[in-house]
C-alpha positions as CSV (number, residue, x, y, z in Angstrom):
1,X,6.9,-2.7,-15.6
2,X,9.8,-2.7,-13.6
3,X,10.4,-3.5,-9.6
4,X,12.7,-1.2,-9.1
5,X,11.0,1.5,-10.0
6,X,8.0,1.2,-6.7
7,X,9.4,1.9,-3.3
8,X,8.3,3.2,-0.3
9,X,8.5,6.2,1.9
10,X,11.7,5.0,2.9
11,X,13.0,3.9,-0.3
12,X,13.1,0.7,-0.1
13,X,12.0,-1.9,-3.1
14,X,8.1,-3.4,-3.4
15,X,7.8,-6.7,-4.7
16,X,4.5,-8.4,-5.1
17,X,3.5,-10.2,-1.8
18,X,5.4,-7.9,0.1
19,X,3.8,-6.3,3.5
20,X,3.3,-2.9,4.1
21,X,2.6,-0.5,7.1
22,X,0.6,2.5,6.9
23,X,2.6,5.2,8.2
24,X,-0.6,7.5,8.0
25,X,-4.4,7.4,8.8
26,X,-6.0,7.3,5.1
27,X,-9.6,7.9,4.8
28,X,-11.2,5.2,1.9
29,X,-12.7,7.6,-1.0
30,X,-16.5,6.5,-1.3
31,X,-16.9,4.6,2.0
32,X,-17.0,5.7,5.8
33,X,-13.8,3.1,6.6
34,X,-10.4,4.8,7.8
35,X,-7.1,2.3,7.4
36,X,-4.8,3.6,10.7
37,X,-2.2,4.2,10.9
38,X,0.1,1.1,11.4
39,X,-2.1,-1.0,9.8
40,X,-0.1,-4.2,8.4
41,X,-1.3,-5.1,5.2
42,X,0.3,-8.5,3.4
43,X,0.1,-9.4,-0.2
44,X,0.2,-6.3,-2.0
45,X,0.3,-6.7,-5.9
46,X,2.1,-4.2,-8.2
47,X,0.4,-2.0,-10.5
48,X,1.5,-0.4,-13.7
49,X,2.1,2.7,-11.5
50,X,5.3,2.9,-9.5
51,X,3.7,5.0,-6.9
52,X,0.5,2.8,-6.4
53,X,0.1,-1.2,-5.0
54,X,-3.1,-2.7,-4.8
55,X,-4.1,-4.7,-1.7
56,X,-6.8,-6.0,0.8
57,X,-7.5,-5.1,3.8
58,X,-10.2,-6.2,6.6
59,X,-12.4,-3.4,6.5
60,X,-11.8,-2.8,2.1
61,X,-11.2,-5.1,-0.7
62,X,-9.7,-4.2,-4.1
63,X,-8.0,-1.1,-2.4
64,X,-5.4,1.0,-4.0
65,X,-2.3,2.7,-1.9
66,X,-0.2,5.5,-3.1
67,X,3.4,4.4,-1.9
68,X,4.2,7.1,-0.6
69,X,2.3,6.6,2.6
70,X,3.5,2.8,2.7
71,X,6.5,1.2,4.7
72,X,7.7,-1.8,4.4
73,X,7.8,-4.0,7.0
């Protein structure tokens, strides 16, 4: 797996541990929960997909984000 290779919808470069914005509301598949949009969310971890990070959230744990509606913050 390589870094370079997961950005966000600006194109710039995740690392683990990074933080993240939402830059859209995103309904949570299989609960009622919404993450808003500008939700901050710290400590994402990398996956072996370049256009997914794994995080936590208050309202969701274990959750996976498609990049693509990600900023880094």
């Amino acid at each position: 797996m390589s870094d370079e290779n997961v950005r966000d919808s600006n194109g710039n470069v995740l690392k683990d541990g990074d933080s993240v914005t939402v830059i859209k509301d995103l309904k949570v598949k299989g609960t009622s929960e919404t993450i808003k949009r500008g939700t901050t969310v710290k400590s994402i971890r990398l996956t072996g997909n370049p256009a997914e990070v794994e995080c936590n959230t208050k309202q969701v744990k274990g959750l996976v984000l498609k990049t693509e509606f990600l900023k880094k913050v």
